[in-house]
VOKOL-933599 format. One line per 10 residues: their letters; for each residue x, y, z of C-alpha. Coordinates in steps of 0.05 Angstrom, whole numbers, plus 5000, padded with zeros to 4 digits. Each point is the difference from the previous one (the first is absolute). Example, Ala and Ser with C-alpha at 12.3 -4.5 7.8 and 13.67 -1.06 7.14 Angstrom:
! VOKOL-933599
as = 5246 4910 5156  5027 5069 4987
END
This chain:
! VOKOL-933599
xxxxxxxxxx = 4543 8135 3568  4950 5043 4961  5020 5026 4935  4991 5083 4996  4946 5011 4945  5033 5026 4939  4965 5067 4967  4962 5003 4942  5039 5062 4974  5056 5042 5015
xxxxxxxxxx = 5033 4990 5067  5052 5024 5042  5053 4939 5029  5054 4996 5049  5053 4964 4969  5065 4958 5035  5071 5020 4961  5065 4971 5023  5017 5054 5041  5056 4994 5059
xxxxxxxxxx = 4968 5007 5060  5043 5068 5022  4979 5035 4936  4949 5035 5033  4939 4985 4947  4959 4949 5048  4980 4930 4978  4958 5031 4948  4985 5045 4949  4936 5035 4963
xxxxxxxxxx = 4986 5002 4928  4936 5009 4959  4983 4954 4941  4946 5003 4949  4989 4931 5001  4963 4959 5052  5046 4964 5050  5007 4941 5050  5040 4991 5061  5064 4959 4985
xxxxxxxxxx = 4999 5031 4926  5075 4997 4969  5011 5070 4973  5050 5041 4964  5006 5072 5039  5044 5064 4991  5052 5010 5056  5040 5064 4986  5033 4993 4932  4983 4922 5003
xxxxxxxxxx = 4943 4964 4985  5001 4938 5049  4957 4936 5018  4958 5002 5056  4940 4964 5044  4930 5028 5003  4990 4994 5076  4930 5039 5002  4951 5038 4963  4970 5060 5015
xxxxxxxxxx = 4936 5037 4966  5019 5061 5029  5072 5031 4998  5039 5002 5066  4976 5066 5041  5038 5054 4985  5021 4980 4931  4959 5007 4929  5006 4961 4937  5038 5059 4971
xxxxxxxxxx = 5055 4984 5050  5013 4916 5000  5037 4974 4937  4956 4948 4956  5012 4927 4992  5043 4989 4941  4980 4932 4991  4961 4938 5030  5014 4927 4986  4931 4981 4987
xxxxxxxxxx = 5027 4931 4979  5016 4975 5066  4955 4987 5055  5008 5042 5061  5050 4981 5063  4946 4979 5045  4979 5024 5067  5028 4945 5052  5068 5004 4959  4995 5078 5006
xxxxxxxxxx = 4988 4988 5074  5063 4954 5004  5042 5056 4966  4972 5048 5050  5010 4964 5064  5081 4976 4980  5006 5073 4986  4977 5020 5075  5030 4941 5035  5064 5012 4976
xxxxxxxxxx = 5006 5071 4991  4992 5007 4933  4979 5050 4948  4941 4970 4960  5015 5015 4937  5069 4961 5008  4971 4943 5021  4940 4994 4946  5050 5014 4946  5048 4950 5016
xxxxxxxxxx = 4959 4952 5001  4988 5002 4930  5051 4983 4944  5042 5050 4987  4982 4989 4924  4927 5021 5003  5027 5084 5020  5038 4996 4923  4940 4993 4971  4937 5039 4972
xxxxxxxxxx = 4930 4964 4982  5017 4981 4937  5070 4970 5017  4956 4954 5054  4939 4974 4959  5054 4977 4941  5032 4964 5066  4928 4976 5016  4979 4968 4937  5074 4959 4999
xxxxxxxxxx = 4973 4975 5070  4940 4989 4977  5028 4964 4934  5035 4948 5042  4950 4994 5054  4952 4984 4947  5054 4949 4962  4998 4966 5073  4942 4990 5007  4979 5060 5052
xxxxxxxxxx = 4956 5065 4999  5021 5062 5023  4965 5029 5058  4976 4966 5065  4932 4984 4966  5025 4946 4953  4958 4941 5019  4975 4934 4977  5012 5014 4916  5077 5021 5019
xxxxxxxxxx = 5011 4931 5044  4964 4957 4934  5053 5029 4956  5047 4996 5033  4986 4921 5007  5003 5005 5087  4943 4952 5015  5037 5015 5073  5010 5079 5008  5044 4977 5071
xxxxxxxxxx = 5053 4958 4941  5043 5002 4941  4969 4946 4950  5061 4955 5009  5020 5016 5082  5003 4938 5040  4986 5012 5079  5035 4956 5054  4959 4974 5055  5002 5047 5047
xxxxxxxxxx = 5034 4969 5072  4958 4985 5058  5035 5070 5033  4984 5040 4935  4931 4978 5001  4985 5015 5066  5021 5070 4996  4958 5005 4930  4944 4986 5039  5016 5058 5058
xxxxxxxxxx = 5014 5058 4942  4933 4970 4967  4965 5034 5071  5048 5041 5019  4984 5079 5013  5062 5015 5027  5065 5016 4972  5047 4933 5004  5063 4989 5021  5024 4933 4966
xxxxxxxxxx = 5050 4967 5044  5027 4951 4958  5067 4966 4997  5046 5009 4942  4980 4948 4961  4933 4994 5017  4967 5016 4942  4981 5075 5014  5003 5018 4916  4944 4942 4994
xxxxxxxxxx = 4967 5030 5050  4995 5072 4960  4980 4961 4938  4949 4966 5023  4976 5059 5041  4993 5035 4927  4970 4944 4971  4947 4998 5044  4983 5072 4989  5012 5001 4929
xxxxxxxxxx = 4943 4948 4996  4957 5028 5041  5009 5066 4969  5033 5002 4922  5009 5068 4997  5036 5010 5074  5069 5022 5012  5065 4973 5042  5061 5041 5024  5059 4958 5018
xxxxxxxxxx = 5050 5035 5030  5076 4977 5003  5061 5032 5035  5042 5003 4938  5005 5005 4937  5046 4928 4985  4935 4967 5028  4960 5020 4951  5012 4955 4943  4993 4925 5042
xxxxxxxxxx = 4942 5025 5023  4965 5028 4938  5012 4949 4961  4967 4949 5052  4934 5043 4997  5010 5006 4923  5001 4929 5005  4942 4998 5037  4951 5054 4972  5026 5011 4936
xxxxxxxxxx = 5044 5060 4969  4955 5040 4990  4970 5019 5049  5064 5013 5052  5050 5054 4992  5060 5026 5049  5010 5069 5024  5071 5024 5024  5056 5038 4994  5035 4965 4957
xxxxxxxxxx = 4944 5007 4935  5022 5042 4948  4953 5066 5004  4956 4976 4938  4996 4920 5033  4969 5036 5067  4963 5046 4967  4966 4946 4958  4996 4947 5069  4968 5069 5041
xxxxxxxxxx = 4949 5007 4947  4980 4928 4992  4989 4995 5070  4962 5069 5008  4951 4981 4947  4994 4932 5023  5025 4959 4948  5051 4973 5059  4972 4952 5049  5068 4999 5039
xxxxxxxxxx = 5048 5050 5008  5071 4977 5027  5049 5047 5026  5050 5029 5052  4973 5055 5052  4991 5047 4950  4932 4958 4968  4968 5009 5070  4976 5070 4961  4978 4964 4934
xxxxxxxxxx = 4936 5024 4981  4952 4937 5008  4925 5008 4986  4975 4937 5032  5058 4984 5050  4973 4942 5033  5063 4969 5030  5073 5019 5026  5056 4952 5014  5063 5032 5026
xxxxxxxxxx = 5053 4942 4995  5060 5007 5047  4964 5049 5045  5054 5000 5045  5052 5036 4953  5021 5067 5011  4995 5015 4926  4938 5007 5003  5015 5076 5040  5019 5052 4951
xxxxxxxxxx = 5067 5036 5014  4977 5063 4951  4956 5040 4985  4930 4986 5038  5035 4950 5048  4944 4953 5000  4988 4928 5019  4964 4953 4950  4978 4950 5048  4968 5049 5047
xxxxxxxxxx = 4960 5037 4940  4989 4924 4979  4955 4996 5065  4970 5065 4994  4984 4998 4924  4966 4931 5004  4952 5034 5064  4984 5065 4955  4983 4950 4935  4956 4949 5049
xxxxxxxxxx = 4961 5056 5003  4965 4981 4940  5001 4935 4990  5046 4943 5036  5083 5013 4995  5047 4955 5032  5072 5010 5025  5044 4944 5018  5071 5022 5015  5046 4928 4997
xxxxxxxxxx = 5071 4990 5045  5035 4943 5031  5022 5057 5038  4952 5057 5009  5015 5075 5026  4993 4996 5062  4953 5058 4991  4960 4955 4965  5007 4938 5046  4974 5053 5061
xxxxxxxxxx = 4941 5027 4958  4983 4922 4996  5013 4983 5069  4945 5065 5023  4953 4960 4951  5003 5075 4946  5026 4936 4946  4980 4937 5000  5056 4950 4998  5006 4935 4958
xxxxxxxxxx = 5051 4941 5006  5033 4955 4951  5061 4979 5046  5018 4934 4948  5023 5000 4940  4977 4968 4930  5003 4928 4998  5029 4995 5063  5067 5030 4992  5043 5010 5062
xxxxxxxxxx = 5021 5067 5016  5075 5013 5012  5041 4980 5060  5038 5052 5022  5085 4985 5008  5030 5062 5040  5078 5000 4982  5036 5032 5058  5058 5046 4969  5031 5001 5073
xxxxxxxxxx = 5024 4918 4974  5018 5019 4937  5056 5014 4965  5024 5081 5010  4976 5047 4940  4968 4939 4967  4940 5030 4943  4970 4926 4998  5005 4950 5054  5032 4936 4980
xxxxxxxxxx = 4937 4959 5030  4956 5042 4950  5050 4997 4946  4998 4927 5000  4921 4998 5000  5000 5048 4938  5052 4953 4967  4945 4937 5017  4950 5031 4983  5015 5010 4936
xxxxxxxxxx = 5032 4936 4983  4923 4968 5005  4983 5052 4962  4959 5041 5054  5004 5080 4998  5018 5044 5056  4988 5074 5015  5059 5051 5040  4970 5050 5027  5040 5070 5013
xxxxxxxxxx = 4964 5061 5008  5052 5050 4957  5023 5006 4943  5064 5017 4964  5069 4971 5011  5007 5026 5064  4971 5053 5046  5065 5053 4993  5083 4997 4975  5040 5026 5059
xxxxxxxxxx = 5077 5013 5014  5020 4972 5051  5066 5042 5000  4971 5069 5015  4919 4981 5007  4973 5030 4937  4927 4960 4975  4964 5008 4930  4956 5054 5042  4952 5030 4941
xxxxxxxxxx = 5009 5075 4988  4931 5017 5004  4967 4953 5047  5022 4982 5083  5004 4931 4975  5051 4953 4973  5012 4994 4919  4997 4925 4987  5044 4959 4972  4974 4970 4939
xxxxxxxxxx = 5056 4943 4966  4966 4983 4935  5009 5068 4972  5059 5020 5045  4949 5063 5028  4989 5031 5059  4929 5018 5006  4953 5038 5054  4931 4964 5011  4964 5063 5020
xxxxxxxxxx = 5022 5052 4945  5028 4951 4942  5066 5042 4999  5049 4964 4966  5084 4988 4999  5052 4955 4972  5038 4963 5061  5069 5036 5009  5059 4966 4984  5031 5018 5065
xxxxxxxxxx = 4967 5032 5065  4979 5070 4984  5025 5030 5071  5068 4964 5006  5019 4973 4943  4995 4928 5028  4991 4940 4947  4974 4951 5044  4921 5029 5005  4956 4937 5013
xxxxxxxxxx = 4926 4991 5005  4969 4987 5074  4933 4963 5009  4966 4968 4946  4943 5008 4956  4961 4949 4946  5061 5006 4943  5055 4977 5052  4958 4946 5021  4978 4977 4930
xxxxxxxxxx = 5070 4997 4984  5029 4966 5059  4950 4952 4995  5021 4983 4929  5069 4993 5019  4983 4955 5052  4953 4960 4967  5053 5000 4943  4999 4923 5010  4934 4985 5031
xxxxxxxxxx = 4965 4955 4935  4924 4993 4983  4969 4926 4992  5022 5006 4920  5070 5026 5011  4998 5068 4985  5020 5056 5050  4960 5029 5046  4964 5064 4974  5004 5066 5053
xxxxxxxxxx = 4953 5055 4976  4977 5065 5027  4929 5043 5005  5006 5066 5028  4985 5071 4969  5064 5003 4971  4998 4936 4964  4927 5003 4977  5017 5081 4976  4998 4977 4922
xxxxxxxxxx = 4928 4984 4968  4977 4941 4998  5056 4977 5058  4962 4988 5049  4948 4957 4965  5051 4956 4966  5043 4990 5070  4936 4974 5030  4988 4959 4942  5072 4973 5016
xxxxxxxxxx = 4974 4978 5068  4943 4976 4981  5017 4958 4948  5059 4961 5045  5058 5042 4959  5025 5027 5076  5022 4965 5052  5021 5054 5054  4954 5070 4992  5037 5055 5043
xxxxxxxxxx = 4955 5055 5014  4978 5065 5044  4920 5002 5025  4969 4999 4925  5021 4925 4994  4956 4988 5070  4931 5030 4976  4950 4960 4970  5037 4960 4951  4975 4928 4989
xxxxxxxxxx = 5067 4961 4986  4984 4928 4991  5075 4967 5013  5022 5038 5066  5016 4951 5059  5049 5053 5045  5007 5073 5010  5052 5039 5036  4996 5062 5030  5067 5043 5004
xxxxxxxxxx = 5015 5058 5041  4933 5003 5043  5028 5028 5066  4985 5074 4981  4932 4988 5002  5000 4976 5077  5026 5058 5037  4984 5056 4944  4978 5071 5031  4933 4993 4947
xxxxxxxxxx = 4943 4960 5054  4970 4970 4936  5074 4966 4978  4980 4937 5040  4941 4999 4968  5029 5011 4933  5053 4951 5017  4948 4941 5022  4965 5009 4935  5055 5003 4951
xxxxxxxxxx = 5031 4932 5024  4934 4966 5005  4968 5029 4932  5076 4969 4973  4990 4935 5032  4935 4994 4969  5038 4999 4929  5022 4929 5024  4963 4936 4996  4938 5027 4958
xxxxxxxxxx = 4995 4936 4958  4984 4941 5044  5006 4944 4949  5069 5031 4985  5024 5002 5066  4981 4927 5013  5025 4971 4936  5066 5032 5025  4990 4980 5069  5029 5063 5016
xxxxxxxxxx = 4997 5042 5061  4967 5072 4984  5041 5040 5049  5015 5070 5011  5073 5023 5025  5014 5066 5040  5076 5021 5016  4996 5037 5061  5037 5025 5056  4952 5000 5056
xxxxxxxxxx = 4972 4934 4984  4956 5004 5074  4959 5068 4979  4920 4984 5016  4991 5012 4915  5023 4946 4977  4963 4953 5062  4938 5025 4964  5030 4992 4931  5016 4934 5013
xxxxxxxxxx = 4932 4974 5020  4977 5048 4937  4948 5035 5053  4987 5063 4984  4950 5010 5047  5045 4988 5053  5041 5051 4974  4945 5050 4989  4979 4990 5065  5070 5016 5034
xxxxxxxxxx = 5012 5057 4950  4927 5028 5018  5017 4990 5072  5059 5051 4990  4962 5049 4964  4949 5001 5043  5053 5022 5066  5035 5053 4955  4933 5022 4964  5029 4995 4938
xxxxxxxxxx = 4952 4983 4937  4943 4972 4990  4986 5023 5076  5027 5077 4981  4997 5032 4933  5052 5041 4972  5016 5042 4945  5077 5033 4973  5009 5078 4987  5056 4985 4945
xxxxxxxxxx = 5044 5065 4982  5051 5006 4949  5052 5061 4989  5076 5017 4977  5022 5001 5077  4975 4946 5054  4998 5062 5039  4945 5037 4964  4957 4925 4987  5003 5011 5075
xxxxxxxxxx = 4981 5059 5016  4945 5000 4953  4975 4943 5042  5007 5027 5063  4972 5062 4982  4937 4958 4966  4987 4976 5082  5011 5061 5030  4945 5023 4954  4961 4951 5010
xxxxxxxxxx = 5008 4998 5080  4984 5072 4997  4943 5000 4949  4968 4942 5057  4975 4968 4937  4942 4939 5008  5033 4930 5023  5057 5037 5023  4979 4982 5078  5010 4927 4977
xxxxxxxxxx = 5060 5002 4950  5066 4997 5030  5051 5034 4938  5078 4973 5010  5052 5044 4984  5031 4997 4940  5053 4956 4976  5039 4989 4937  4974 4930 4959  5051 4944 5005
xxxxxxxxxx = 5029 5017 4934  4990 5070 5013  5032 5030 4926  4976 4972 4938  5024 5031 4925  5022 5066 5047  4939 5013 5036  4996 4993 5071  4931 4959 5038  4975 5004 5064
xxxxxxxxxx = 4936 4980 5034  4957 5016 5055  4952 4943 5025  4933 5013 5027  4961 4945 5046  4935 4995 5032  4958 4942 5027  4941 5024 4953  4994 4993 4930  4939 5065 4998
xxxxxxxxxx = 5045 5038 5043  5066 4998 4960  4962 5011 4935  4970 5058 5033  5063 5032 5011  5033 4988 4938  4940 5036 4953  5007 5055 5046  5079 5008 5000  4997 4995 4921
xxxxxxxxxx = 4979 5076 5001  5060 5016 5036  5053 4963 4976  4987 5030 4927  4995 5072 5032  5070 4977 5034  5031 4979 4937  4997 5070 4974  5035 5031 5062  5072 4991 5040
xxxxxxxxxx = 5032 4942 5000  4940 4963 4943  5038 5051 4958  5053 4945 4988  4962 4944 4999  4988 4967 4944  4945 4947 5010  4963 4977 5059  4944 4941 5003  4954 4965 5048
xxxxxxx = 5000 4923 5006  4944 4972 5026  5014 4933 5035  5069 4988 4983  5029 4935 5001  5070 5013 5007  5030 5066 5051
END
């Protein structure tokens, strides 16, 4: 895109403020400054009684008609230190902002660190010369410009390596696939099986363009946060400190400040992060890798409800457009959005289906619950394997997708359950600290003595979570021995476990260094992590996800079990010293369901095909596109109404795309009251992606014009999501 020329004196600028969309102010506002400007300027602006931070989104010579320079407020201050938010990032904010109904000022400010709206010019060049202290103690220049005097001292007679990194051969499979990015001009899905080698794949893939061009940047994109560290510290391995830095939630405010600025001056030739660091700022973005494409954490639940893999694709097309940027988005088992855009040739798919040095993938063992013993948490055939497995000192992984003790405490005198008081939803039943504890509002209680309706002292837990099984499993294990004697060691990673800093690394460093023999966790255990020792995993309580009301839970399901199974058997040399069997055990009830045919033969593209088959007769995504009308009040009543009365208006109003949208009627969300406030949704559906979007920039008019009247009186939020991924 073509920079707007800046003036050579005063000018008049429409500037981008985090302002709600309903506010009524528009996307931008006009101010007058003395000094010359550029578009994507960082400025300080008054806002009422506030002086705020704010974008420079274009430059004018002229005032807007109507106004004089009497009338607009001046530009308080500029921060001529940093260089401007470029045009094709601009043009990312700008498009997320009118896919997904968005205002654009709350988009472009949240994409930068909250950190950089505390400060004034001087506050940021004292932060600036720190960065530039240590860049400079590394061994880097600031700016994208650094060139062949920054690489000499900093001693990199290879800009793609560290001085000291060592790189594996790549594998006949990974080299192949080098080869197809190398010419690629597509966006690539990489099919590869866990275990394949995909993280090789996105190293080598930076190499290359790290030698080809020094001063190039990489975004690598992970679904959360715990995979952050394994992976950075493979490409600080690699390429050296310096030269990578993380962006996520989880940075203190100064850390992602520091990591935002280092990669929008360039000093940063790779930028890891979570979905949030698909808006970095990234001068010469020349490659993005979204590992894990398949998860749904990649589709923000908040705010501008946007998907990181999708503006992944579109951000790499609006950067090729001046010089060459590459997406390759990596599963074992891809969306099937993504697997569909591949099979209509839009991506161009890539294959690694063996893994590293010949490692076999899991064999799947379906325990049928119907011959086991009633209410039993572990079967005794899978008992007995854990037991073996860790007497030859092998590692094994229990997979239950829940957390807590168990799900709720009932009576079973009168009825009564832990219900939470705020929330339609069950309070859980946490052991460890004798709470009961809602997972939607984090309202709190002690367990009652006694049953709070009757009286009754006999108030037991029913189902099961990660805590009951960690501690049944050390109970049973109690005299199950290692191959030196010692007792077998149960441990467990979920969020509650890994809720103290610094947990989470050192229960991973447990596992990884052999000090845990059975690892009981939910779905953060089966994402991504490279455990070296893990020969079986078992999946508990999977039937849910076969028969759930959600059309993407088999999908969901499918992935879950196979992206755990991949945890199993990494190590080849390992698993043939042992001469064990990597396998992967599923208790299930319906042992015959088609999933786990396909699971079984690990062929997802059997299962893609069959799930694709099904969309395809109900029209159901990718072959419809849909969007959510989310309302929240006091009353379900009024979150109702106000959505009923949002398609009358429209219906009446015969707004563009309408013809081709069909709107549901509304209907509470499946845990419809959450910390006292009441949801509902309306879904809207239409086999064209132009048409829907149509409609939904047209009914944005009137459903802020509707919030002011009867019932949007009593409302008190309402949002649009844009491709959801759950209903």
């Amino acid at each position: 895109m073509t920079e707007q020329l800046a003036p050579t004196a005063a000018c008049w600028v429409e500037v981008v403020l985090a302002t709600p969309a309903h506010s009524g102010l528009g996307d931008s506002l006009s101010y007058w400054s003395s000094e010359p400007l550029q578009p994507g300027a960082l400025v300080r602006v008054p806002l009422g009684v506030r002086e705020v931070l704010g974008i420079v989104w274009q430059v004018h010579e002229q005032p807007p008609d109507g106004l004089s320079a009497d009338s607009l407020k001046p530009v308080r201050e500029s921060f001529a230190a940093l260089p401007p938010l470029q045009a094709n990032w601009r043009a990312l904010i700008a498009f997320a902002a009118r896919y997904y109904q968005r205002g654009l000022g709350e988009v472009a400010l949240a994409a930068l660190p909250p950190q950089l709206r505390e400060l004034d010019g001087a506050a940021l060049l004292r932060r600036l010369k720190k960065l530039d202290a240590a860049a400079l103690g590394a061994g880097v220049v600031a700016g994208a410009g650094a060139g062949a005097d920054a690489q000499e001292r900093a001693g990199a007679q290879d800009p793609g390596l560290a001085p000291a990194a060592v790189v594996p051969a790549p594998s006949p499979e990974q080299a192949a696939v080098l080869a197809a990015l190398a010419q690629s001009t597509q966006p690539v899905l990489l099919f590869g099986a866990t275990g394949s080698g995909k993280t090789e794949v996105y190293l080598r893939a930076a190499q290359a363009l790290l030698q080809q061009d020094p001063q190039a940047q990489a975004l690598v994109l992970v679904p959360e946060i715990n995979l952050t560290p394994q992976l950075e510290a493979r490409f600080c391995e690699r390429f050296g400190a310096h030269g990578v830095v993380a962006l996520h939630s989880g940075l203190s405010p100064a850390q992602r400040l520091r990591h935002w600025l280092a990669a929008h001056r360039g000093q940063a030739r790779i930028v890891l992060g979570t979905r949030m660091a698909i808006f970095a700022s990234l001068p010469r973005l020349r490659l993005i890798v979204v590992d894990e494409e398949h998860d749904p954490s990649y589709k923000s639940q908040d705010g501008a409800r946007y998907s990181a893999r999708d503006l992944a694709v579109y951000r790499a097309r609006l950067e090729s457009g001046t010089a060459r940027c590459q997406v390759i988005l990596g599963s074992a088992t891809p969306a099937l959005e993504s697997w569909h855009a591949a099979e209509q040739g839009r991506y161009q798919r890539l294959q690694m289906p063996g893994r590293i040095a010949g490692a076999a993938l899991p064999r799947l063992r379906l325990l049928d619950l119907n011959q086991q013993p009633k209410q039993c948490l572990i079967a005794p055939p899978l008992l007995a394997q854990l037991a073996a497995r860790a007497a030859r000192g092998e590692q094994s992984l229990v997979l239950l997708n829940r957390r807590g003790y168990a799900p709720v405490l009932a009576c079973h005198a009168c009825g009564w359950k832990s219900d939470c008081p705020h929330c339609s939803a069950h309070a859980v039943f946490h052991k460890l600290d004798r709470s009961l504890r809602c997972h939607h509002c984090g309202h709190a209680t002690p367990v009652p003595r006694a049953c709070p309706a009757c009286g009754n002292l006999d108030i037991a837990p029913v189902g099961r979570g990660t805590e009951q099984v960690e501690e049944h499993l050390g109970a049973l294990l109690a005299e199950a021995r290692r191959p030196d004697g010692s007792p077998v060691r149960v441990a467990r990673l979920d969020a509650d476990s890994t809720r103290a800093k610094g947990s989470l690394h050192s229960r991973l460093a447990a596992m990884h260094e052999g000090e845990v023999d059975v690892l009981v966790g939910t779905q953060m255990v089966a994402k991504g992590h490279d455990f070296r020792r893990i020969t079986l995993v078992a999946g508990l309580n999977v039937d849910s996800g076969l028969f759930s009301s959600d059309y993407r839970a088999p999908e969901r399901l499918f992935a879950l079990l196979l992206q755990a199974a991949g945890r199993a058997g990494r190590d080849a040399a390992f698993v043939a010293a042992q001469q064990a069997e990597v396998e992967l055990w599923v208790q299930t009830w319906y042992p015959q369901h088609p999933l786990f045919a396909a699971l079984a033969r690990h062929d997802y593209p059997a299962f893609a095909a069959q799930q694709l088959r099904e969309r395809a007769s109900a029209q159901m995504p990718p072959f419809s596109f849909q969007a959510l009308l989310r309302a929240e009040a006091r009353t379900q009543a009024t979150a109702q109404a106000w959505l009923q009365a949002a398609a009358d208006a429209a219906r009446s109003a015969s707004l563009p795309g309408l013809a081709q949208s069909t709107l549901y009627p509304p209907l509470p969300l499946t845990v419809q009251r959450v910390a006292g406030v009441e949801r509902a949704q309306m879904l809207v559906e239409s086999p064209s992606r132009p048409a829907l979007q149509a409609f939904l920039a047209a009914w944005q008019p009137l459903l802020h014009a509707l919030r002011r009247q009867p019932p949007g009186r009593g409302l008190l939020r309402w949002a649009i999501d844009v491709d959801p991924v759950s209903l």
